[in-house]
Backbone as numpy.savetxt, mean C-alpha at the origin, in Angstrom:
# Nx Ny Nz CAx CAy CAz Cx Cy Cz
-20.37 -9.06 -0.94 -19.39 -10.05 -1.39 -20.03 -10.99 -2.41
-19.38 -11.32 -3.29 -19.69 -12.24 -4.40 -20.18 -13.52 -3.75
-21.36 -14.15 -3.44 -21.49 -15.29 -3.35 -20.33 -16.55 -4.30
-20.21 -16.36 -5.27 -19.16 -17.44 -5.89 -18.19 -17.42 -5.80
-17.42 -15.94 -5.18 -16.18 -16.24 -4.46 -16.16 -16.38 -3.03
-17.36 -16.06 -2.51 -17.05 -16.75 -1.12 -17.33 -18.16 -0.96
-17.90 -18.59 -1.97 -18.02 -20.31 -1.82 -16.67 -20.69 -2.07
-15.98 -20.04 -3.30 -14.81 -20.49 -3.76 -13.65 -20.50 -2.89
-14.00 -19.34 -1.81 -12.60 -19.48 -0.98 -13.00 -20.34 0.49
-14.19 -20.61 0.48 -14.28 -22.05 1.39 -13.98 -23.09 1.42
-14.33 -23.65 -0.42 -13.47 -24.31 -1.25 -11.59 -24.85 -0.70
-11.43 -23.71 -1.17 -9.86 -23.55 -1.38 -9.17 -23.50 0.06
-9.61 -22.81 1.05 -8.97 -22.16 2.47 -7.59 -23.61 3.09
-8.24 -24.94 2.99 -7.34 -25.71 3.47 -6.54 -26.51 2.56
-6.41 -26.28 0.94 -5.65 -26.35 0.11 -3.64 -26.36 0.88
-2.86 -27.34 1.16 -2.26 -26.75 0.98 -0.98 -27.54 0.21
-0.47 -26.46 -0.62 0.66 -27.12 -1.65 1.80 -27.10 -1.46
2.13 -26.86 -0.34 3.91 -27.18 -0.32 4.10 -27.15 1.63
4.56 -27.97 2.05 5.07 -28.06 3.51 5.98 -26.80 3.35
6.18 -25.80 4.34 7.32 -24.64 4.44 8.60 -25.50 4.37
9.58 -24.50 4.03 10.80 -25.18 4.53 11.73 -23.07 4.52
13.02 -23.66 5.19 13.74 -22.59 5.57 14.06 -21.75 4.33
13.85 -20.53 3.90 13.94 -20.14 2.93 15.97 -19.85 2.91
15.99 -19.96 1.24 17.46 -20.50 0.89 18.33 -19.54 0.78
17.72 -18.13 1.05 17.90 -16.72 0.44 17.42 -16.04 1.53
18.15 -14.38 1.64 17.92 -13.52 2.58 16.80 -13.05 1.79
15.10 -13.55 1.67 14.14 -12.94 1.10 13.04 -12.05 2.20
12.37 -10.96 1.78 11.94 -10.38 3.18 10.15 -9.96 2.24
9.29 -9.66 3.37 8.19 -9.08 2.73 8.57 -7.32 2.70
7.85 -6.85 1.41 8.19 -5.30 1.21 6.72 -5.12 1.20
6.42 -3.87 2.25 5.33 -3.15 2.30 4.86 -1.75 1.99
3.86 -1.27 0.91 4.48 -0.41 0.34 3.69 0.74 1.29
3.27 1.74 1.69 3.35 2.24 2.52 3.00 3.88 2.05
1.68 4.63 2.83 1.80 5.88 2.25 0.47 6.49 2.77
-0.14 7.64 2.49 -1.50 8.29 2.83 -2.78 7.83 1.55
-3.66 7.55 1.46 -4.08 7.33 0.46 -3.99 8.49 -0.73
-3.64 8.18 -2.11 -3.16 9.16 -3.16 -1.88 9.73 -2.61
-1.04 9.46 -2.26 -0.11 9.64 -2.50 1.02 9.32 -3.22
0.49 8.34 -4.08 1.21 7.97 -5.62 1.60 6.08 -4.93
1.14 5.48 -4.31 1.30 4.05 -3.74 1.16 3.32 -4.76
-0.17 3.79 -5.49 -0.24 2.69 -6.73 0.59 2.55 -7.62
1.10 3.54 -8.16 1.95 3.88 -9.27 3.42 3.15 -8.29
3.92 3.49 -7.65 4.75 3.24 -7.16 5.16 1.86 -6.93
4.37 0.97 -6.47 3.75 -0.36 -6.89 4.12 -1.03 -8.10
3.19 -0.49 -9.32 3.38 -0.50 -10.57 4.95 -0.61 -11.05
5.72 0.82 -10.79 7.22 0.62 -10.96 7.57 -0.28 -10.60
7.71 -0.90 -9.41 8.66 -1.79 -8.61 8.68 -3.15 -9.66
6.84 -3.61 -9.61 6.89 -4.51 -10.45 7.62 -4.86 -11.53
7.06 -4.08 -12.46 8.22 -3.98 -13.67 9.52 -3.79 -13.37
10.03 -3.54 -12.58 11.75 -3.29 -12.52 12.27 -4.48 -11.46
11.66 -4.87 -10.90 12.49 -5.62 -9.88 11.46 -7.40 -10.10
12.17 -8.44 -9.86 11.62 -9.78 -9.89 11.05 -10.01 -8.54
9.47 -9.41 -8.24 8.69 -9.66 -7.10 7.48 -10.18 -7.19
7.08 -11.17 -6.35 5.74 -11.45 -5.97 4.79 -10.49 -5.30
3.85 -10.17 -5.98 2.67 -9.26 -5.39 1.43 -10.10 -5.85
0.36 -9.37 -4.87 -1.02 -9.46 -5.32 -1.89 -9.15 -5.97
-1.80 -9.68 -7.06 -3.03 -8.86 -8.38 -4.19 -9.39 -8.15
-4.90 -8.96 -9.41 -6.26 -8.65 -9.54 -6.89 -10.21 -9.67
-5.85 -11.51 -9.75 -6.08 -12.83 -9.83 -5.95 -13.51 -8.57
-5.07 -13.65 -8.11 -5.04 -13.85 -6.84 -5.39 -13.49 -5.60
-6.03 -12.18 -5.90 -7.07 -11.26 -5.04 -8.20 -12.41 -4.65
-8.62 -12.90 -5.70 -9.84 -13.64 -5.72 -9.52 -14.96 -4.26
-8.37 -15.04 -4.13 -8.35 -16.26 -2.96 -7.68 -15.39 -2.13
-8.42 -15.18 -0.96 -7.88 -14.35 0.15 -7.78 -15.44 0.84
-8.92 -16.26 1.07 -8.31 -17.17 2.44 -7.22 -18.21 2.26
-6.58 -17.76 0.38 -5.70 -18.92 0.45 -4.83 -18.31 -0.29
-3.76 -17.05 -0.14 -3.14 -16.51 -1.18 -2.26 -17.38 -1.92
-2.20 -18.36 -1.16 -0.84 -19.48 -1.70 -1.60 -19.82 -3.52
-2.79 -20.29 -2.70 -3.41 -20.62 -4.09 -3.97 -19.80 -5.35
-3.94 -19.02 -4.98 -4.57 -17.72 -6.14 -3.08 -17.33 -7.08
-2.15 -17.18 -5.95 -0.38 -16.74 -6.34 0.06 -17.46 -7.50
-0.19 -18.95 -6.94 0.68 -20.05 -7.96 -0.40 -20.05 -9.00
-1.54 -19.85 -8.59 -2.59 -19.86 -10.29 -1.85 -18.93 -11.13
-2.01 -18.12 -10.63 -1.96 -16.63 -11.93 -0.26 -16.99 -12.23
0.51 -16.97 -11.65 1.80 -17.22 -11.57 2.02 -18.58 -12.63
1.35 -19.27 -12.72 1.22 -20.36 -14.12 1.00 -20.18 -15.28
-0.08 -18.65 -14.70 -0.46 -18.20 -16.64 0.56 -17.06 -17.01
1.77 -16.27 -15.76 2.35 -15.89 -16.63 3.62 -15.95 -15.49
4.49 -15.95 -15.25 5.48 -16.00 -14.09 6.07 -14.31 -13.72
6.07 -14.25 -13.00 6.20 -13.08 -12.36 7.44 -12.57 -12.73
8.40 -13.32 -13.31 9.65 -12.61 -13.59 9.40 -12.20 -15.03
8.03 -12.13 -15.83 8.06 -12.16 -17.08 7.10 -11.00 -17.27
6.34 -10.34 -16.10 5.83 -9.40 -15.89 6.38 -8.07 -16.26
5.98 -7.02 -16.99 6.13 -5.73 -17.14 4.75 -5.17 -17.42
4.44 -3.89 -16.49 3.03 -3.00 -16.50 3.22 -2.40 -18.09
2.12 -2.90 -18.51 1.97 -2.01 -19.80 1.27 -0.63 -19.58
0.79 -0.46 -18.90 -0.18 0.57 -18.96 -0.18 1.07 -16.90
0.48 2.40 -17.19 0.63 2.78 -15.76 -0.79 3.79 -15.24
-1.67 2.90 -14.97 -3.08 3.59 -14.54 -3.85 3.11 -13.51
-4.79 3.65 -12.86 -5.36 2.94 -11.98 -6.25 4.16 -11.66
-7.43 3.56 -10.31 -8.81 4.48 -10.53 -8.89 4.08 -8.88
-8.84 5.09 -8.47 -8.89 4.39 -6.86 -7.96 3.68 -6.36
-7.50 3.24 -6.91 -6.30 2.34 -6.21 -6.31 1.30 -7.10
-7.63 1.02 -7.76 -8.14 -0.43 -8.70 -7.21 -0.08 -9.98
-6.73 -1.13 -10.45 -5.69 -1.50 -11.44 -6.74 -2.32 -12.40
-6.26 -2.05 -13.80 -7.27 -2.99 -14.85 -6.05 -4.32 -14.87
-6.97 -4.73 -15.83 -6.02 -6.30 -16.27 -6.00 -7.40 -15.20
-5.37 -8.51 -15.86 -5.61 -9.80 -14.43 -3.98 -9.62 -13.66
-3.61 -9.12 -14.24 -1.56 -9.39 -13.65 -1.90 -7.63 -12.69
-2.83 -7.19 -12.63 -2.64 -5.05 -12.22 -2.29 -5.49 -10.96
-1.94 -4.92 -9.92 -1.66 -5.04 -8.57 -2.84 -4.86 -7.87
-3.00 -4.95 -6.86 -4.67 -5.23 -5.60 -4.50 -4.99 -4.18
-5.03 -4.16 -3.91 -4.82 -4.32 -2.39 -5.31 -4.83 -1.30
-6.04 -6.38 -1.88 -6.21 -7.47 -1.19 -6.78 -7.01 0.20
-7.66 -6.36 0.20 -8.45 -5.87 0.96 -9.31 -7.14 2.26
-10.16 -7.77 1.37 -10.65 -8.91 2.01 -9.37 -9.74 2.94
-8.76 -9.95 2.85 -7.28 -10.44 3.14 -7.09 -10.46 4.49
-6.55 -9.11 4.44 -6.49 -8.15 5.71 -7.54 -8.12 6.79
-8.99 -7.90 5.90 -10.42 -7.78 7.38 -10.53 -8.95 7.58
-9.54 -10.19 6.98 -9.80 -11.49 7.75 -9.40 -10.89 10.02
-8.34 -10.58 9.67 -7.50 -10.20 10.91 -8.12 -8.35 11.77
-8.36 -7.87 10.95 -8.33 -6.55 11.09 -10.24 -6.08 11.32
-10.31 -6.19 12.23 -11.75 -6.11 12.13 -12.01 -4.73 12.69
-12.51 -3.82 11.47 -12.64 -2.35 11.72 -13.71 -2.45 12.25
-13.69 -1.26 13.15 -15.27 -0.11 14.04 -15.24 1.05 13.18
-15.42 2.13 14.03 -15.57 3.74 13.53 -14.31 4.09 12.60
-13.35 3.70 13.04 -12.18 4.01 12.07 -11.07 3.03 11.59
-10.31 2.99 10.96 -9.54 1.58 10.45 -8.43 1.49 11.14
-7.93 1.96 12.34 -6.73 2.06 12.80 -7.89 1.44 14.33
-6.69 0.28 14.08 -7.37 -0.35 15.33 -6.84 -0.22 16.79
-7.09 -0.23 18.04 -6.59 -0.34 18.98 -6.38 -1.13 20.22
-5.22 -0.87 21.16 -3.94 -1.60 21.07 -4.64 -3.01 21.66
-5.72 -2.71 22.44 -6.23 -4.20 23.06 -6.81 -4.98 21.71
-7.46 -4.45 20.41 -7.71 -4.97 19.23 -6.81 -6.02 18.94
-5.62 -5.05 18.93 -4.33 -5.44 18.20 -3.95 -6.74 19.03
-4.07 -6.62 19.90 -3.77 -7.81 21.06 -4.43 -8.99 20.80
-5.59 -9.27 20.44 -6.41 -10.23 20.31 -6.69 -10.73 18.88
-5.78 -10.05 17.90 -5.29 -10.83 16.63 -4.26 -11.90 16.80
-3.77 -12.95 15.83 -3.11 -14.08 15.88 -2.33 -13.83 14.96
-0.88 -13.29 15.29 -0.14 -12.70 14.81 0.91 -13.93 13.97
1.22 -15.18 14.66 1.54 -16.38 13.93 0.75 -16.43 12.56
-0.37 -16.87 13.17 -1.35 -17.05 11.46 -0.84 -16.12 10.40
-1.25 -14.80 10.57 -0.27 -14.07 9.61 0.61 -14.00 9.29
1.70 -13.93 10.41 3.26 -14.11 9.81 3.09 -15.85 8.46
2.62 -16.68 9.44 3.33 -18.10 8.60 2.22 -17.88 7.14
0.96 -17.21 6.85 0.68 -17.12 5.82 1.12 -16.23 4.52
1.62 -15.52 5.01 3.01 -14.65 4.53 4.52 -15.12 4.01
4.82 -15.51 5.30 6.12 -16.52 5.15 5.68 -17.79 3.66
4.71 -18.45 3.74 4.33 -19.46 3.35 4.54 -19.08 1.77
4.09 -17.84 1.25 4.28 -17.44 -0.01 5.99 -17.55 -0.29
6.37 -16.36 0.47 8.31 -16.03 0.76 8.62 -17.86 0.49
8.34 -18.71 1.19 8.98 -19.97 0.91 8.65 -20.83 -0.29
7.41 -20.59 -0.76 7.04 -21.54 -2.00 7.81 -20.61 -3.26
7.80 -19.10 -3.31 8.50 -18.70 -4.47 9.61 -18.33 -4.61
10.29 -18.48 -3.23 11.60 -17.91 -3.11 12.11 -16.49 -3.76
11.09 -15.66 -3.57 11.10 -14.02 -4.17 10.56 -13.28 -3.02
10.88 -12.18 -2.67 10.18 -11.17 -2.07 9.09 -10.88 -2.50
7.93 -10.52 -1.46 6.78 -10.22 -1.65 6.42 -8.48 -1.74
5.43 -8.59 -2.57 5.30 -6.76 -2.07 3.56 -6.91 -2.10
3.25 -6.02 -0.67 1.87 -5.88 -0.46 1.43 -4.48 -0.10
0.34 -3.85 -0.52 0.15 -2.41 -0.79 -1.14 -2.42 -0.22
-1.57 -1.53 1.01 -2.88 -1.25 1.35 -2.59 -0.10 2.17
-3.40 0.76 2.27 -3.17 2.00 2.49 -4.10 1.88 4.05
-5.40 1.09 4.21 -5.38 1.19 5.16 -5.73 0.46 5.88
-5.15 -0.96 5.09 -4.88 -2.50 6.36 -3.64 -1.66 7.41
-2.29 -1.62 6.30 -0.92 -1.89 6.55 -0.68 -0.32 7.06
-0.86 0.71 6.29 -0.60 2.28 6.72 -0.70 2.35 8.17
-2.29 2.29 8.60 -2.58 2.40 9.65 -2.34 1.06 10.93
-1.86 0.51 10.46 -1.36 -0.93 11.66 -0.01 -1.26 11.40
0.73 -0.09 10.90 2.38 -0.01 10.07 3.17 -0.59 11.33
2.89 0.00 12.81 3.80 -0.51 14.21 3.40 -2.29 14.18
1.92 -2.69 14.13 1.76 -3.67 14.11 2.64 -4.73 13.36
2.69 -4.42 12.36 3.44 -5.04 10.67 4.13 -5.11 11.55
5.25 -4.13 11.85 6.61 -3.74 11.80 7.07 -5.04 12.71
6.22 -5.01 13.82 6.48 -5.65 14.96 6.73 -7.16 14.67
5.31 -7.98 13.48 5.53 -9.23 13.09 6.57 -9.71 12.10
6.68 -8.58 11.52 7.79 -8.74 10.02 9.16 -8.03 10.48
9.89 -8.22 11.85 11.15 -7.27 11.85 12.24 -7.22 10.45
12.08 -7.90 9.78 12.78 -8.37 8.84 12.42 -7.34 7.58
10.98 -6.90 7.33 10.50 -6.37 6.31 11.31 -4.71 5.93
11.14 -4.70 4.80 11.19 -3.55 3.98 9.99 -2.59 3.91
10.07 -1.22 4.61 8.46 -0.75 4.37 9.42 0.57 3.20
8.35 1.01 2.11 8.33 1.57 0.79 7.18 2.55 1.09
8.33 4.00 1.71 6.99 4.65 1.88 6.62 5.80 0.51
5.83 6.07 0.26 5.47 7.11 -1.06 5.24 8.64 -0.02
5.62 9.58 -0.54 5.33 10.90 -0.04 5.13 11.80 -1.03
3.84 12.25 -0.61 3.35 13.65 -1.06 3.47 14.80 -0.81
3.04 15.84 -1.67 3.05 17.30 -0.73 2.03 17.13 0.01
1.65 17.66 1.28 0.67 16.84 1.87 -0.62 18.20 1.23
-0.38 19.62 0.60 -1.59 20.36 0.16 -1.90 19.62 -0.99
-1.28 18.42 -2.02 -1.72 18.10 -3.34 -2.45 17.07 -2.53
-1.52 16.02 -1.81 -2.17 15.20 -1.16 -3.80 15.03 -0.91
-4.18 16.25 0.17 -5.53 16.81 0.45 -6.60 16.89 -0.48
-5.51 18.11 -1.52 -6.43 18.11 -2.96 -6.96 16.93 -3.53
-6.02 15.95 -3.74 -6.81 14.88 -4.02 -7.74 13.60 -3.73
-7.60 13.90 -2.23 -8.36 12.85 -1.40 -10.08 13.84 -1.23
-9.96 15.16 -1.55 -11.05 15.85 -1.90 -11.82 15.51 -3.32
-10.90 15.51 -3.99 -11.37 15.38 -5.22 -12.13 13.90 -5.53
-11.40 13.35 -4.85 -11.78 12.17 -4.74 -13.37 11.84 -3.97
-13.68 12.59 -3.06 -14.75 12.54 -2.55 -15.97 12.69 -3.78
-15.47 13.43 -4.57 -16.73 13.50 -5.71 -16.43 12.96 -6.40
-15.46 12.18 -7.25 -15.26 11.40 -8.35 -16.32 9.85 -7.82
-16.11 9.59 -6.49 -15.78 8.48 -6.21 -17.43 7.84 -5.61
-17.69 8.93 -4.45 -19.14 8.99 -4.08 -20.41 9.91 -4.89
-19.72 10.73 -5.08 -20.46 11.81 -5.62 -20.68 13.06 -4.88
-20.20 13.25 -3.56 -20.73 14.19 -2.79 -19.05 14.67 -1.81
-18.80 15.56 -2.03 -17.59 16.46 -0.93 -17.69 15.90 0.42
-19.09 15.44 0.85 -19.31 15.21 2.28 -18.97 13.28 2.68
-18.99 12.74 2.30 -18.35 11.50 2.28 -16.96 11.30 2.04
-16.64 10.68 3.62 -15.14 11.01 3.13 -14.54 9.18 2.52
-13.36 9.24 2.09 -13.13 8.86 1.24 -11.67 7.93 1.72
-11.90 6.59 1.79 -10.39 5.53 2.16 -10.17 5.39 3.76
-8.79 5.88 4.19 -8.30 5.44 5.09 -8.94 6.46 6.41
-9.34 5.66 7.74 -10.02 6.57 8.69 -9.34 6.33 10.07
-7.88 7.50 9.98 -7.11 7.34 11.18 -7.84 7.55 12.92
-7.59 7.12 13.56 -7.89 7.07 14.53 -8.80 8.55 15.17
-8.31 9.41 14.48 -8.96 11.05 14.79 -9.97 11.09 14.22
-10.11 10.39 13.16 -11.73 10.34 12.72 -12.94 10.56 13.06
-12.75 10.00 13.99 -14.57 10.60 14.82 -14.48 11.80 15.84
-13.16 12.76 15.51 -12.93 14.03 15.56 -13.13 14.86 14.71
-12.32 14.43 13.74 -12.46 15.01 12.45 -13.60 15.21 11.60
-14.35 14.33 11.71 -15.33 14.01 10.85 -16.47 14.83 11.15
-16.54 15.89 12.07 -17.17 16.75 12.81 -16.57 18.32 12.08
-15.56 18.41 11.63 -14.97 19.61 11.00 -15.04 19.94 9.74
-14.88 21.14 9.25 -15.09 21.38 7.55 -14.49 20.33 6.74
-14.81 20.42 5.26 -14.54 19.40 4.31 -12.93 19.47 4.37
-12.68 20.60 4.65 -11.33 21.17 4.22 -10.16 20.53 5.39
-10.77 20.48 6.57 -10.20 20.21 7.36 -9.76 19.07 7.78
-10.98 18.13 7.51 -11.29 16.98 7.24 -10.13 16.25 5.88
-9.99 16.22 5.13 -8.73 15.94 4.72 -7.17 16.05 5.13
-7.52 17.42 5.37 -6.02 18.04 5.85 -5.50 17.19 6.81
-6.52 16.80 8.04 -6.18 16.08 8.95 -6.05 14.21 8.81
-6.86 14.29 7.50 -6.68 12.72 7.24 -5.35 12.79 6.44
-4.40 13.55 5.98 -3.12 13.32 5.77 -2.12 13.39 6.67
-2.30 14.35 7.64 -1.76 15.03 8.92 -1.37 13.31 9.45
-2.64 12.79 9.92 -2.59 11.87 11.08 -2.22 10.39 10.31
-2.68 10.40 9.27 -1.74 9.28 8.61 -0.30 9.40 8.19
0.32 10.64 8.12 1.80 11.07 8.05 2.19 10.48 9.56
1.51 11.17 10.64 2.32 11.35 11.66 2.26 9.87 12.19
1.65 8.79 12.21 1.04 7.26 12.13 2.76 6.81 11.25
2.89 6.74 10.20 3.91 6.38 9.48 4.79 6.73 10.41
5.23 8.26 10.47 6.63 8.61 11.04 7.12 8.38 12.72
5.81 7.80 13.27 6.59 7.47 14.52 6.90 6.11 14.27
6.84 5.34 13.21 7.29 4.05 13.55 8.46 4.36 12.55
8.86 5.28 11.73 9.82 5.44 10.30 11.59 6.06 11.39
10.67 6.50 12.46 11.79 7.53 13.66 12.49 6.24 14.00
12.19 4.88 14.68 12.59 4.12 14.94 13.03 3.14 14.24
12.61 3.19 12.92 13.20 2.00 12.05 13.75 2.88 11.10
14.28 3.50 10.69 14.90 4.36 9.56 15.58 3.17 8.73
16.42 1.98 8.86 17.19 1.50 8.43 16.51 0.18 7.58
14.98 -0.09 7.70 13.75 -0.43 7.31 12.74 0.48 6.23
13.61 1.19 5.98 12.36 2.56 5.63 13.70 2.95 4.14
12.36 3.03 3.37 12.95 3.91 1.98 11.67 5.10 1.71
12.09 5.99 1.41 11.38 7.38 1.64 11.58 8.01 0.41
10.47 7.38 -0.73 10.07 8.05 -2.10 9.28 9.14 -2.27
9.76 10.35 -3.10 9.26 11.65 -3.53 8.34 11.23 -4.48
6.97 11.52 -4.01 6.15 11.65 -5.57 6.52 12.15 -6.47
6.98 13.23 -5.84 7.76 14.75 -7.34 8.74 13.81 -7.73
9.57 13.26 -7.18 10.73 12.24 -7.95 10.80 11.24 -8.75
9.53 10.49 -7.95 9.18 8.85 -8.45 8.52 9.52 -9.89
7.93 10.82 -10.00 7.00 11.40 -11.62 8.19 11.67 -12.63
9.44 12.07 -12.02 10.32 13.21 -12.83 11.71 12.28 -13.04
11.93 11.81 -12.24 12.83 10.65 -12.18 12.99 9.27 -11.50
12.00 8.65 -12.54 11.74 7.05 -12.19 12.62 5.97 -12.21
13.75 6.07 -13.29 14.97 5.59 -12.81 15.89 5.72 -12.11
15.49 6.81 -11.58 16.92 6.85 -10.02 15.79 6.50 -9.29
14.52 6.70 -8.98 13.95 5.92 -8.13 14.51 3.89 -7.74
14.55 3.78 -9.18 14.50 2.51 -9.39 16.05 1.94 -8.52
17.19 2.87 -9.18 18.71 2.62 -8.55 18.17 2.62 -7.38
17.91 3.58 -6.00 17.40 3.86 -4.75 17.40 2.60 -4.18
16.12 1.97 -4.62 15.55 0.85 -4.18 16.55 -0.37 -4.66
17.10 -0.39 -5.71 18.11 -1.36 -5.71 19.33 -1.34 -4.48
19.31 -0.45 -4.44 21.14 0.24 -3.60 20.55 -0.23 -2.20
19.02 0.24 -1.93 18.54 -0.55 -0.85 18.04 -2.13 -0.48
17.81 -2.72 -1.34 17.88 -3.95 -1.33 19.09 -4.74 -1.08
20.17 -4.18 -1.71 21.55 -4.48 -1.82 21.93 -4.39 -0.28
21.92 -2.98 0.49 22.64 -2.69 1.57 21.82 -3.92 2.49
20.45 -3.96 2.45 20.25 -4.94 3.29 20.38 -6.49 3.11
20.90 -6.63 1.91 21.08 -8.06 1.66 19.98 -9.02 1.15
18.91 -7.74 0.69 17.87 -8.48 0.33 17.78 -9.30 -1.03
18.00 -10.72 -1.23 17.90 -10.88 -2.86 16.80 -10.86 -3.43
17.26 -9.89 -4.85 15.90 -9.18 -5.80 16.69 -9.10 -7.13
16.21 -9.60 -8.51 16.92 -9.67 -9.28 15.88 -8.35 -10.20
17.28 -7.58 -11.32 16.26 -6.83 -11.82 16.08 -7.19 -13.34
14.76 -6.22 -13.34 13.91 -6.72 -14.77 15.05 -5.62 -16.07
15.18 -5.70 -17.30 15.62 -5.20 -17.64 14.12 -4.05 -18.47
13.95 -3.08 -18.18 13.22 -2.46 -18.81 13.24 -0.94 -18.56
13.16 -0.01 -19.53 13.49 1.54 -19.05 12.28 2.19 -19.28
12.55 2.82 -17.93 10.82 3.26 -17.56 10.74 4.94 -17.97
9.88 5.74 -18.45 10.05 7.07 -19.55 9.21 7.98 -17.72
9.46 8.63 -17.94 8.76 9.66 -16.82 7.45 10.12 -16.56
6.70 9.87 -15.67 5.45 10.38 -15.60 4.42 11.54 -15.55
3.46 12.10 -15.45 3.15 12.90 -15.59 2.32 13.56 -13.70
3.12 14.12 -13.52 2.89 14.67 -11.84 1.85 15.52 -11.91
1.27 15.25 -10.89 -0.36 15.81 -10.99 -0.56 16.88 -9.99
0.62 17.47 -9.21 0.74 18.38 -8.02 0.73 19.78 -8.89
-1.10 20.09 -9.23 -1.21 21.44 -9.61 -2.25 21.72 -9.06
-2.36 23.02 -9.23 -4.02 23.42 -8.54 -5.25 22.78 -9.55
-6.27 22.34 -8.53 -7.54 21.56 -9.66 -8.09 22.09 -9.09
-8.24 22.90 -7.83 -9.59 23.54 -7.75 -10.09 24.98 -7.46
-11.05 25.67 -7.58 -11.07 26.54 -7.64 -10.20 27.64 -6.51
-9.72 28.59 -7.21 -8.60 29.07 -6.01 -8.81 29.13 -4.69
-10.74 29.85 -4.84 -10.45 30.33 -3.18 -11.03 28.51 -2.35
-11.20 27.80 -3.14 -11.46 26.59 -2.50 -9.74 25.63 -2.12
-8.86 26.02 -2.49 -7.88 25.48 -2.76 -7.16 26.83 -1.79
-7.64 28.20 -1.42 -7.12 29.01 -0.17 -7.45 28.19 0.99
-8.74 27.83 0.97 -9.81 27.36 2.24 -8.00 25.88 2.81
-8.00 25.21 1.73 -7.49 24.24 1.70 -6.04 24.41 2.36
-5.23 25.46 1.70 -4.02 25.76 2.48 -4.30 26.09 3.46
-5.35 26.70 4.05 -5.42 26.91 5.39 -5.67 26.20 6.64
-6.48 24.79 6.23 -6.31 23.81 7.04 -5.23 22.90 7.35
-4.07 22.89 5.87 -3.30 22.24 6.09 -2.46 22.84 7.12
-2.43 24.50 7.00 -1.46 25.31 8.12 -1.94 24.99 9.63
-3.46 24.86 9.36 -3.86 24.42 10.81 -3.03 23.46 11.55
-3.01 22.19 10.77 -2.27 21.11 11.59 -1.45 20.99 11.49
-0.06 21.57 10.04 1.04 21.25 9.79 1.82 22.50 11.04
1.34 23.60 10.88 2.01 24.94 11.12 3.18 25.28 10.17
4.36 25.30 10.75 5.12 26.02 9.13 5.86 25.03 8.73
5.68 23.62 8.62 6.29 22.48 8.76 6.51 22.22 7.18
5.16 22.60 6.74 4.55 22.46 4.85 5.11 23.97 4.61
């Protein structure tokens, strides 16, 4: 950790600029929701530009123990309704520029204090202070009177029942992959990122120190498997909370993505005003990158855990 931002957010932590008051508007937090690489960032990215929301960039990242204060900084040098992504890219999840989106990582391990894997359990979960979070959350929702959107793949993915439970109110934005491109790229990722196939790479569902014992191949397969199946038992019970984006769609058709999420904001009464800007189509990355019979090895683990489901 940066020594000068951890002085800075010692600094800042009891800053505070506005007493709450009852927000004036049906405004809710939106969580965006997905396996790691499964197009979250990008997806993110859209929303921004199309819809008038508060998120966490690469400026306000810098004050975790005080998002209020990092928010209204950056939010001075440019206002969030004046925001459009110029440039739809990112490297890991990391976004360039000071306005890119963040997944406020530090934030989260205030509350979330990982062991062997990032999906914590249930006596964990118990002995977090679930107020503190809600009202530091809320606290944003009331000073900007906008919906929030927050993206972590494996604060929020993997503690999605948790969320769900403090935020009944929230919007979760889930992204879906094929889960064999999926794989492919959380592999690929192992060498872009570490350098080595054998280091695995982001979110570490609870099977982890199962998994992590099995081929490379498998070892992915199952880190999509168990972060799918993590999402969908809480997506079974909240369906009416849940918007369920196609990567293949959100690449090929980004403006009906965009209607989707309006039509859903609408049905729930959420107020969200939109940006006027037309977004051109992306370039979908669900092809083979690796060598065939490494990319056979690969369908075959996914059959392991999916069976004929994929």
């Amino acid at each position: 950790m940066d020594p000068f931002l951890n002085q800075l957010n010692q600094v800042t932590k009891d800053i505070t600029l506005q007493k709450e008051k009852n927000l004036s508007l049906n405004i809710a937090p939106i969580f965006i929701i997905g396996v790691p690489r499964s197009g979250t960032t990008l997806l993110t990215q859209l929303l921004i530009s199309s819809f008038e929301l508060g998120y966490i960039d690469n400026i306000s990242a810098k004050f975790w123990n005080n998002p209020q204060v990092g928010v209204t900084l950056s939010n001075d040098i440019t206002p969030f309704y004046e925001r459009i992504i110029a440039e739809y890219s990112s490297s890991f999840g990391f976004t360039k520029g000071p306005f890119g989106p963040h997944e406020f990582g530090y934030f989260w391990k205030r509350w979330f204090n990982y062991g062997d894997t990032h999906e914590l359990d249930p006596e964990q979960l118990l002995s977090i202070n679930q107020t503190e979070i809600k009202n530091t959350i809320d606290l944003l929702l009331n000073h900007f009177q906008i919906p929030f959107l927050f993206k972590n793949a494996v604060a929020i993915t993997l503690q999605i029942e948790f969320i769900a439970k403090i935020f009944p109110e929230a919007l979760f934005i889930l992204s879906s992959r094929e889960p064999i491109y999926n794989a492919q790229s959380l592999l690929q990722c192992r060498y872009k990122y570490s350098g080595s196939k054998n280091k695995w790479f982001s979110a570490k569902p609870k099977e982890y120190t199962t998994l992590k014992n099995l081929s490379i191949y498998d070892q992915v397969a199952g880190q999509v498997f168990y972060c799918e199946k993590k999402i969908h038992q809480v997506y079974k019970h909240n369906e009416t909370r849940f918007i369920n984006i196609s990567y293949t769609k959100l690449c090929a058709q980004p403006q009906k993505i965009i209607e989707t999420v309006a039509d859903k904001f609408s049905n729930l009464e959420i107020h969200v005003r939109r940006k006027s800007n037309k977004i051109k189509n992306f370039i979908n990355h669900n092809k083979i990158d690796l060598p065939i019979s490494q990319f056979n090895e690969l369908e075959n683990s996914i059959h392991k855990f999916y069976g004929d489901e994929k």
